[in-house]
KEFI-381667 format. One line per field, with one value per residue (C-alpha): z, y, x; residue in three letters; residue number from 1. Coordinates in steps of 0.001 Angstrom, whole numbers, plus 500000, padded with zeros to 6 digits. Layout:
pz (Z;...)
py (Y;...)
px (X;...)
residu (ALA;...)
num (NUM;...)
//
This chain:
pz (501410;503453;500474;499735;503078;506186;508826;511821;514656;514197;517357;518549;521752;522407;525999;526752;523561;520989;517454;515659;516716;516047;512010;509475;506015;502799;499702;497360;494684;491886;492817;493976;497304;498408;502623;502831;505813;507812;509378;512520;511044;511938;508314;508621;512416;510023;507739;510227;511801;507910;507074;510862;511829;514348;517203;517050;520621;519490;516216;514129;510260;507564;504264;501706;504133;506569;510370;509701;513813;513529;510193;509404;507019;504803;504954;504216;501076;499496;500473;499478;501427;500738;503395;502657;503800;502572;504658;501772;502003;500302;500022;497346;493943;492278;490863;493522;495950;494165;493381;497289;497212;495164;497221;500548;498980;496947;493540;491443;487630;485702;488727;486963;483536;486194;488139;484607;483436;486536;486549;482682;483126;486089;484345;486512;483621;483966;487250;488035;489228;491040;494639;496374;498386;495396;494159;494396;496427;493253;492323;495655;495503;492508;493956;496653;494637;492444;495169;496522;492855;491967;493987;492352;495663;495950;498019;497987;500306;499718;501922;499374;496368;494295;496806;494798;491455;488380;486048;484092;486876;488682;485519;485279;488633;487701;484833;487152;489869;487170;485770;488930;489679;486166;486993;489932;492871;494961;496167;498733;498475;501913;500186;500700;496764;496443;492545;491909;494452;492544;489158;490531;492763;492394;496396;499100;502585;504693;508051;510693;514171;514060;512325;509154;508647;504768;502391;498972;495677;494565;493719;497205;498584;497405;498238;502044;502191;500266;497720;493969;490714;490016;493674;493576;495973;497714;498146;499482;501570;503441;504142;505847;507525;508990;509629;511717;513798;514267;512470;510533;506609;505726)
py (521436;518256;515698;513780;512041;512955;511299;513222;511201;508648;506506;503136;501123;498055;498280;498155;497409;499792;498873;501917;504205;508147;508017;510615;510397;511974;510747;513669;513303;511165;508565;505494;504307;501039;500385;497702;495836;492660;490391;492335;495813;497530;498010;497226;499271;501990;501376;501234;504374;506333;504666;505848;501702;502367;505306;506243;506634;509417;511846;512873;511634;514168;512456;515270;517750;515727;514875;510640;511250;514246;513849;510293;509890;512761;510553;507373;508830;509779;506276;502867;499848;496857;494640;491411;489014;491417;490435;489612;488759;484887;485048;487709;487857;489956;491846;492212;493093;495525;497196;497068;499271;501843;502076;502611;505425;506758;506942;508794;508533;505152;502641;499263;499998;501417;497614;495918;497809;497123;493230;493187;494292;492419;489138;488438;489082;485028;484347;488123;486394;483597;483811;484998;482057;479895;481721;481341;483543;485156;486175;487687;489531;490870;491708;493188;495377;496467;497280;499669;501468;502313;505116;506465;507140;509888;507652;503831;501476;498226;495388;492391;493239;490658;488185;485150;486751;485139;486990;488184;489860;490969;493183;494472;495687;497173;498850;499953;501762;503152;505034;506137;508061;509185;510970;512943;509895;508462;504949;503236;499729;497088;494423;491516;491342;493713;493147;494237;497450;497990;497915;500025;502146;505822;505619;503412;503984;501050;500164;498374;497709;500682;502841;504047;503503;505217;506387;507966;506929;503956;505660;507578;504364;502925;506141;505782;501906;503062;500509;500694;501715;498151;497417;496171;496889;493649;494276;497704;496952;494005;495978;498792;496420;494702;497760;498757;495385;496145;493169;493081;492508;489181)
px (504103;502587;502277;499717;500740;502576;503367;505054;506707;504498;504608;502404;503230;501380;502093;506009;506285;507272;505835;506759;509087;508406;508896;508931;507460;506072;504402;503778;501246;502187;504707;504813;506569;507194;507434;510018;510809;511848;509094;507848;509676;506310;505024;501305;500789;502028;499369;496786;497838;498080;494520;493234;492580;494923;495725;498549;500316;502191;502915;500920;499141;497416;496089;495967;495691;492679;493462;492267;490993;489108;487995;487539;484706;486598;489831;487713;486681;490171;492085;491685;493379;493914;494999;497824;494239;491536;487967;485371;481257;481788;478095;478398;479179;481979;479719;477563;480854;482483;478933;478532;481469;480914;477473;479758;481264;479029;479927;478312;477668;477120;478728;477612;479457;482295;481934;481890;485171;486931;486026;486458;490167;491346;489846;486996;484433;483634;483610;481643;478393;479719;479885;483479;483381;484250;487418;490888;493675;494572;490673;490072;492809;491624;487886;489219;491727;488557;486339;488984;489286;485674;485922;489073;490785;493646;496016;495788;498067;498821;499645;501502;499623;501107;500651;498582;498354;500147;502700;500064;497564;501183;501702;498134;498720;501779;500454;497165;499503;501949;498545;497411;500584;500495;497329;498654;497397;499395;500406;502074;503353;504159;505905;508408;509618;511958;512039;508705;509661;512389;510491;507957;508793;509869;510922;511337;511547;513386;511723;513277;512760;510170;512060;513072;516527;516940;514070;514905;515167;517461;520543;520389;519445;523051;525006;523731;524601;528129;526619;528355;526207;525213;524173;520236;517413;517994;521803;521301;518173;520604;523188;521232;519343;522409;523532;520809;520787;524817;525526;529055;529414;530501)
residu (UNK;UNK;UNK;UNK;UNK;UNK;UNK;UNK;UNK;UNK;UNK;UNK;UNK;UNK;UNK;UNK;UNK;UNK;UNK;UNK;UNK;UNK;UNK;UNK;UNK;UNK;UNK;UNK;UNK;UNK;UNK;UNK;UNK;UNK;UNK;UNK;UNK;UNK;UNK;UNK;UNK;UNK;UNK;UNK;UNK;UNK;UNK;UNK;UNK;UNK;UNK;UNK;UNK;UNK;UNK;UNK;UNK;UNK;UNK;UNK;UNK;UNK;UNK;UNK;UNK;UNK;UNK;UNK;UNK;UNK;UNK;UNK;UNK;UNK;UNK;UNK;UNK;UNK;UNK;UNK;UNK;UNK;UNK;UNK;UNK;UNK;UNK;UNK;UNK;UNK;UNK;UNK;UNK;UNK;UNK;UNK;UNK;UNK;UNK;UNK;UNK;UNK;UNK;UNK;UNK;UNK;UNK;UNK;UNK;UNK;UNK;UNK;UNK;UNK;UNK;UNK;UNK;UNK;UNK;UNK;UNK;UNK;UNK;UNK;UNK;UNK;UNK;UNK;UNK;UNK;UNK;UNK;UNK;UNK;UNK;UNK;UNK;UNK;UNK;UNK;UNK;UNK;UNK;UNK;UNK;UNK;UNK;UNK;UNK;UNK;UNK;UNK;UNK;UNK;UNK;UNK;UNK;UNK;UNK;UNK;UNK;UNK;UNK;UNK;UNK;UNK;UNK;UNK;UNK;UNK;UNK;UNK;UNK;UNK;UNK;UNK;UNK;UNK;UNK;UNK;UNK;UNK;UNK;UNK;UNK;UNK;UNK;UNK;UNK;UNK;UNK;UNK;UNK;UNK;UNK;UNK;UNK;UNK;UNK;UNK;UNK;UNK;UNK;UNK;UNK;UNK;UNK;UNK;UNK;UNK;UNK;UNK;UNK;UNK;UNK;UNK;UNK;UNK;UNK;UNK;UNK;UNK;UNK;UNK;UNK;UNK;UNK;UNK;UNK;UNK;UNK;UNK;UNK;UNK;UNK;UNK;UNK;UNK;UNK;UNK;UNK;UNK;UNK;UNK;UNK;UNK;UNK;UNK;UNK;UNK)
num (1;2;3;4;5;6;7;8;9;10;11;12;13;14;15;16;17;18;19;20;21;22;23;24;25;26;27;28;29;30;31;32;33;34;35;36;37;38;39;40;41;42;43;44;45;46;47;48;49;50;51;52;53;54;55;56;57;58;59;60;61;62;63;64;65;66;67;68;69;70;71;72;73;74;75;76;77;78;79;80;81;82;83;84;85;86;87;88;89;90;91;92;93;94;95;96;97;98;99;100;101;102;103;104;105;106;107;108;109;110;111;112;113;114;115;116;117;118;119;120;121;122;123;124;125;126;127;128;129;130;131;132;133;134;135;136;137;138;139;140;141;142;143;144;145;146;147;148;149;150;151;152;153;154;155;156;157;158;159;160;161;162;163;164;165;166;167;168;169;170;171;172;173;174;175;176;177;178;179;180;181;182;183;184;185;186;187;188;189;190;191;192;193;194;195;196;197;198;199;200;201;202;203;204;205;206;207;208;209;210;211;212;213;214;215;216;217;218;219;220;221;222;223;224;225;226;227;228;229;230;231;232;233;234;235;236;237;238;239;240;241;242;243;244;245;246;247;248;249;250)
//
C-alpha cells in the first residue's frame, strides 16, 4: 500500500550541493506527521518536491496514487500548501481571496456560505472585507490557511503553521487538523515547536542534513535514541540529532 504519500529516494542537488539526500517516507490516510528538523535540515525542498514546486534530482513522489510530474493538475487538486510566508493579493479582501480560491479549484456547491464558514471560524468574520494588505501576520496566516481548505484537499502540508497566531487561533488549528485526520485526510506538519508536534502529531520523521535520521511514533522515537519513558520530543529529537552530527552527549 503507497499511503496517501510516498516518497521514494527522494533526492535534490542544487549543484554540488546535496539538499536532500535519497529519503524514504509514508503518510497513510488519517494521521498527522510532523517533519522536524534543524535550520537548513532540508525540510521545505522536501515540500516542494511532495507538492511538485520542485524537481526532484532523483527518487521518486506519488500523492494518493498521482505522479505530481506527469499529472500535475490532478495532484493540484488533492493538496493544499501552505508555505511558512504564504504570497497573498493585498489588494483583495478576505472574502474576496479565499473566494478566488475556491474559483482556482473549482468548488462546487454553495462556495460563498463555504467562504463565510471558513472566515467565521478562523475569526476573520470582521475584518472579511477589508483588504489583506491591512492585516496582521497572524490574520494572513489565517487567509491563507482558509484559502487552502475550501477545497477540502486530501493531503495538506504545512510550513510553521502556528507561526504568528495567538493561543487561541494555535488551538483552532489544532482542533482543524485533528478533524481532518479524523475524516480519513492527511496532514503533514514542518515545524520548529516541538511541543505543538508533540501534541499533535501521531508521527514524526527527524530530518537532518538531508536525511531522515528516525521517523515513528514517540515511544519508537525514544527506544531508537535509548531515551527513558518520560523522555520528551525535544530530548529525543537532540539526541538523535547530535547523534547524527557525531557529536558526544554531555
Amino acid at each position: 500500500m503507497e499511503g496517501a504519500v510516498l516518497a521514494q529516494g527522494l533526492t535534490k542537488r542544487y549543484g554540488r550541493n546535496l539538499a536532500v539526500d535519497g529519503i524514504d517516507l509514508v503518510l497513510r490516510e488519517g494521521e498527522i506527521v510532523g517533519l522536524l528538523g534543524p535550520n537548513g535540515a532540508g525540510k521545505t525542498t522536501t515540500v516542494g518536491m511532495l507538492t511538485g514546486l520542485l524537481r526532484p534530482t532523483a527518487g521518486r513522489v506519488r500523492i494518493c496514487g498521482h505522479d505530481p510530474e506527469r499529472e500535475p493538475i490532478v495532484v493540484k487538486r488533492l493538496i493544499g500548501y501552505v508555505p511558512d510566508e504564504p504570497y497573498l493579493y493585498e489588494k483583495l479582501t478576505g472574502r474576496e481571496f479565499v473566494t478566488l480560491m475556491a474559483e482556482l479549484y473549482r468548488v462546487r456547491g454553495p462556495v460563498a456560505a463555504m467562504v463565510d464558514e471558513l472566515l467565521e471560524r478562523f475569526g476573520l468574520r470582521e475584518v472579511a472585507d477589508s483588504q489583506i494588505g491591512s492585516y496582521s501576520r497572524g490574520m494572513r496566516e489565517k487567509v491563507a490557511l482558509c484559502g487552502q481548505l475550501v477545497h477540502q484537499p486530501q493531503v495538506l502540508f504545512l510550513d510553521e503553521p502556528t507561526v504568528g497566531l495567538d493561543p487561541r487561533s494555535a488551538r483552532l488549528l489544532k482542533d482543524t487538523l485533528r478533524a481532518m485526520a479524523d475524516e480519513g485526510r492527511t496532514v503533514l506538519i514542518c515545524t520548529h515547536i516541538l511541543e505543538m508536534a508533540e501534541q499533535i502529531c501521531d508521527r514524526v520523521a527527524i530530518l537532518d542534513r538531508g536525511r531522515i535520521v528516525a521517523q515513528g511514533s514517540l515511544e519508537e522515537l525514544r527506544d531508537a535514541a535509548r531515551a527513558g519513558e518520560d523522555a520528551t520530543l525535544e530530548d529525543v529529537f537532540l539526541r538523535l540529532t547530535q547523534e547524527a552530527e557525531g557529536v558526544p552527549e554531555a
